[in-house]
VOMI-287674 format. One record per residue (C-alpha): x, y, z; residue number from 1. Coordinates in pm, 1 decimal, always signed. Example, Ala and Ser with C-alpha at 12.3 -4.5 7.8 and 13.67 -1.06 7.14 Angstrom:
2
NODE|X|Y|Z|n
NODE|+1230.0|-450.0|+780.0|1
NODE|+1367.0|-106.0|+714.0|2
END
This chain:
161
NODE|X|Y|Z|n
NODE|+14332.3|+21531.0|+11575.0|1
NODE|+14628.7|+21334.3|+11506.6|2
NODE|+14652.5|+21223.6|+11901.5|3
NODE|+14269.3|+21124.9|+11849.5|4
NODE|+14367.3|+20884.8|+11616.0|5
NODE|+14618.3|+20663.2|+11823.9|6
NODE|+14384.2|+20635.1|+12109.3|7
NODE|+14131.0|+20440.1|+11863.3|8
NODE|+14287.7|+20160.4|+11859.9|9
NODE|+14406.6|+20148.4|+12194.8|10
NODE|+14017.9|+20174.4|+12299.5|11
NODE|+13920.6|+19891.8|+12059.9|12
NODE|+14213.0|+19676.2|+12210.4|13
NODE|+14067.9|+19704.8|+12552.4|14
NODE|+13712.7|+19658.4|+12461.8|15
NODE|+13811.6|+19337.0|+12279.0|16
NODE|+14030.2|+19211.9|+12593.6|17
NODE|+13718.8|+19313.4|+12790.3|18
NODE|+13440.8|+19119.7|+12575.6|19
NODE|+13696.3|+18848.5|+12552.7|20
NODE|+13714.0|+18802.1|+12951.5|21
NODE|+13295.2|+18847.2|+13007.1|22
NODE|+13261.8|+18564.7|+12761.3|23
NODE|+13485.4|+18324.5|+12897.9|24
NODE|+13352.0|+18403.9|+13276.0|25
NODE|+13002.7|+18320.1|+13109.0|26
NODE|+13104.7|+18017.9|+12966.2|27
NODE|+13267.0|+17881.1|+13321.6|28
NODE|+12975.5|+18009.4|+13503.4|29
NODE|+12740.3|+17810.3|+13326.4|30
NODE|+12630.4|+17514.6|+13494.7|31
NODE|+12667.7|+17171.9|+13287.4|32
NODE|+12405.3|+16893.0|+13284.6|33
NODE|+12377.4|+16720.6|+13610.8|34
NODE|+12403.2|+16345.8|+13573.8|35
NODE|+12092.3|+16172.4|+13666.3|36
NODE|+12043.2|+15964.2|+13961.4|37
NODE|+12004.9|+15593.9|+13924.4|38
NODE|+11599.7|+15494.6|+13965.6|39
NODE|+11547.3|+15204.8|+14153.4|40
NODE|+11343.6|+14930.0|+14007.3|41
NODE|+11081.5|+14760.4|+14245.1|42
NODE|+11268.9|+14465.2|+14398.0|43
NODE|+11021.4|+14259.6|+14182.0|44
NODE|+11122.1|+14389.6|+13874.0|45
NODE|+11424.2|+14114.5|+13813.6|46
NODE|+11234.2|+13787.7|+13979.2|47
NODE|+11006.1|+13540.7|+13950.9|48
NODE|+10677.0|+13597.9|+14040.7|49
NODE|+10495.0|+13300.5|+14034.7|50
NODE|+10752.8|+12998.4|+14065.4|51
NODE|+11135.1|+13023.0|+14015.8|52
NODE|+11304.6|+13032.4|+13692.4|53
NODE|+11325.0|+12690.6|+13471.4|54
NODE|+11724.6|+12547.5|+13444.4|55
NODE|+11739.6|+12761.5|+13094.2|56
NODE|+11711.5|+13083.4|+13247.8|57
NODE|+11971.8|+13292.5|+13464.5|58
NODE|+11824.0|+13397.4|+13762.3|59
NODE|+11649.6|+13766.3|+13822.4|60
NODE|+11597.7|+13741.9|+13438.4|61
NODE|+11251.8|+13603.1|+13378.9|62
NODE|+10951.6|+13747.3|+13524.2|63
NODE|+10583.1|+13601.6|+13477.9|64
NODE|+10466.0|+13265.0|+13355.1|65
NODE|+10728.3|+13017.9|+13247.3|66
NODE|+10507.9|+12791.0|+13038.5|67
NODE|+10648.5|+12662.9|+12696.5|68
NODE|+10333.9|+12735.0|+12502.8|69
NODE|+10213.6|+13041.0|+12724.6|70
NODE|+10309.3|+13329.8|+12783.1|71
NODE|+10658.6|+13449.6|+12957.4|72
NODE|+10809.4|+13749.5|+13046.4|73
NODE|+11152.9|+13827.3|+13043.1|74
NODE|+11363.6|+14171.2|+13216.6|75
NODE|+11699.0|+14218.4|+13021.0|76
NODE|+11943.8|+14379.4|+13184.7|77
NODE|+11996.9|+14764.6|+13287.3|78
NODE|+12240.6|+14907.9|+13086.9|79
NODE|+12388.1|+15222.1|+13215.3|80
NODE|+12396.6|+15508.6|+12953.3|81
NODE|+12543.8|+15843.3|+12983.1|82
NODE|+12171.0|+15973.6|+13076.0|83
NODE|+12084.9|+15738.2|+13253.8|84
NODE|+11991.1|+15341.1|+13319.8|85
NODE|+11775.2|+15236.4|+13050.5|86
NODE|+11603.4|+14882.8|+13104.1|87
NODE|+11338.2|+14692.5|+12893.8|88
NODE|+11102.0|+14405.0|+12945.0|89
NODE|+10958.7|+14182.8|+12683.0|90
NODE|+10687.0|+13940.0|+12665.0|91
NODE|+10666.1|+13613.7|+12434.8|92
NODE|+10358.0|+13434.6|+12334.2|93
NODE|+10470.9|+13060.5|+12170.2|94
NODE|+10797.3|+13231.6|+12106.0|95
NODE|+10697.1|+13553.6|+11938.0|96
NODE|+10724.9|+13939.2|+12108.6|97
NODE|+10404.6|+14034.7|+12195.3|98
NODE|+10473.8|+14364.1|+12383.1|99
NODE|+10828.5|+14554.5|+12475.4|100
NODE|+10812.9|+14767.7|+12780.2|101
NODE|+11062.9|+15034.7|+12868.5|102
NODE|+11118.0|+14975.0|+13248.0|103
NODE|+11361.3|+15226.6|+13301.5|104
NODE|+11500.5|+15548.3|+13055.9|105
NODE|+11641.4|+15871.9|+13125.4|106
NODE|+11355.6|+16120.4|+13248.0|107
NODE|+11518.3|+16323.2|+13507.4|108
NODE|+11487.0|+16668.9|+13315.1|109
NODE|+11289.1|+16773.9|+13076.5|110
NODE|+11496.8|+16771.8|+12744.5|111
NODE|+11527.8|+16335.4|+12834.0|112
NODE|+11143.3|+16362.3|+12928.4|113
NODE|+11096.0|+16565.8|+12549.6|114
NODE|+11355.6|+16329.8|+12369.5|115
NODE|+11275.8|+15970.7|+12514.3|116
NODE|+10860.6|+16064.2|+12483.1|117
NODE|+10884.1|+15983.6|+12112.2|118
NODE|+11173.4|+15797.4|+12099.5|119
NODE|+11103.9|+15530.3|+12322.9|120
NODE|+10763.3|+15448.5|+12144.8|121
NODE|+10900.8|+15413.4|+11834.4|122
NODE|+11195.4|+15174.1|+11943.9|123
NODE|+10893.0|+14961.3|+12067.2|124
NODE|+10746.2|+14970.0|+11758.2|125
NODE|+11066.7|+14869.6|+11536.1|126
NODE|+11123.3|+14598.7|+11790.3|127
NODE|+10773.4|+14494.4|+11737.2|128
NODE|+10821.6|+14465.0|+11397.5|129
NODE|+11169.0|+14318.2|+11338.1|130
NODE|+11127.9|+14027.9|+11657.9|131
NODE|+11463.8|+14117.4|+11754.7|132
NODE|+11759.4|+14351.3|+11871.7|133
NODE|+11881.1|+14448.2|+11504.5|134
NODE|+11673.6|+14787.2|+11538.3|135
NODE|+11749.6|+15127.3|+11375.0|136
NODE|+11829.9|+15400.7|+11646.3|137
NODE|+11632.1|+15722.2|+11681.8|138
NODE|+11780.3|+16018.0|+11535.9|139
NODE|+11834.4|+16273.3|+11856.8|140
NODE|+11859.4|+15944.0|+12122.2|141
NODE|+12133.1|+15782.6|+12003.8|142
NODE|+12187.5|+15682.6|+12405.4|143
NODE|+11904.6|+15547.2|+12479.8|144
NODE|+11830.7|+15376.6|+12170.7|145
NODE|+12204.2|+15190.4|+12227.2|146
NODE|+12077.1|+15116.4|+12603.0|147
NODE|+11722.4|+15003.0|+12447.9|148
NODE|+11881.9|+14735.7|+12215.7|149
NODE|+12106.7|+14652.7|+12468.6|150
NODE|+11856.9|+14508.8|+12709.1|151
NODE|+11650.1|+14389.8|+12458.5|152
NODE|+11919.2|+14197.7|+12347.3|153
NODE|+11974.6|+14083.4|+12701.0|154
NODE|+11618.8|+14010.6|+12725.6|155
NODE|+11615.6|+13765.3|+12427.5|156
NODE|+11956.9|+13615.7|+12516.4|157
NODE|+11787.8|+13548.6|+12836.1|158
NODE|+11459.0|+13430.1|+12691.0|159
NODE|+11677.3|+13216.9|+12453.0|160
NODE|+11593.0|+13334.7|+12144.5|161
END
């Protein structure tokens, strides 16, 4: 009985060394998040479409009509997040937003596809409302919400408001 005994722990020391070595083979076999590929925007995306930008705007910034009273429509710049690009596009009517467009966010898998579908609609909605970059970031998209005001912010510089 006695030499029972001593083999107990013996056993449990090799079972732990054992667990110990399957869980850290696990945890290097896993495979980590594969970074996303850049999207291409149409070569469009970034220029003029109907006459070339006035003297106040950078070039392959403004998009659209470049009237003072009408409507215009400005691309801010694609900021590079650790998801992904993330790009927006904003339109001003007599110097208001109208509408805020997400050109380009992190969709590549579906956890981005799951996380930007309500996040990116309620940054719209926020810019909407405040008529500028000084948004509140979405819980859960901290990335893309940083990227989002970004090139909003871009977009407005650009826009010069």
């Amino acid at each position: 009985m006695h030499a029972l005994k001593k083999q107990r722990p013996l056993r449990r020391v090799v079972l732990a060394a054992a667990s110990t070595v399957t869980g850290v083979v696990l945890l290097l076999s896993l495979k980590p998040h594969t970074p996303p590929t850049v999207a291409q925007a149409s070569s469009s995306a970034g220029q003029s479409q109907t006459q070339a930008p006035s003297p106040g705007t950078s070039s392959g910034s403004s998009s659209g009509s470049t009237k003072s009273t009408g409507t215009k429509t400005v691309t801010g710049e694609t900021v590079q997040t650790r998801w992904g690009p993330v790009q927006v596009r904003i339109t001003l009517k007599n110097g208001k937003i109208t509408d805020v467009t997400a050109v380009a966010y992190p969709s590549d898998n579906p956890k981005d596809q799951e996380i930007n579908s309500y996040a990116i609609p309620q940054l719209r909605r926020e810019a909407l409302a405040a008529q500028s970059a000084q948004i509140d970031s979405v819980s859960g998209a901290t990335y893309t919400s940083d990227g989002y005001k970004q090139s909003l912010q871009s977009a407005l510089d650009s826009a010069g408001l």
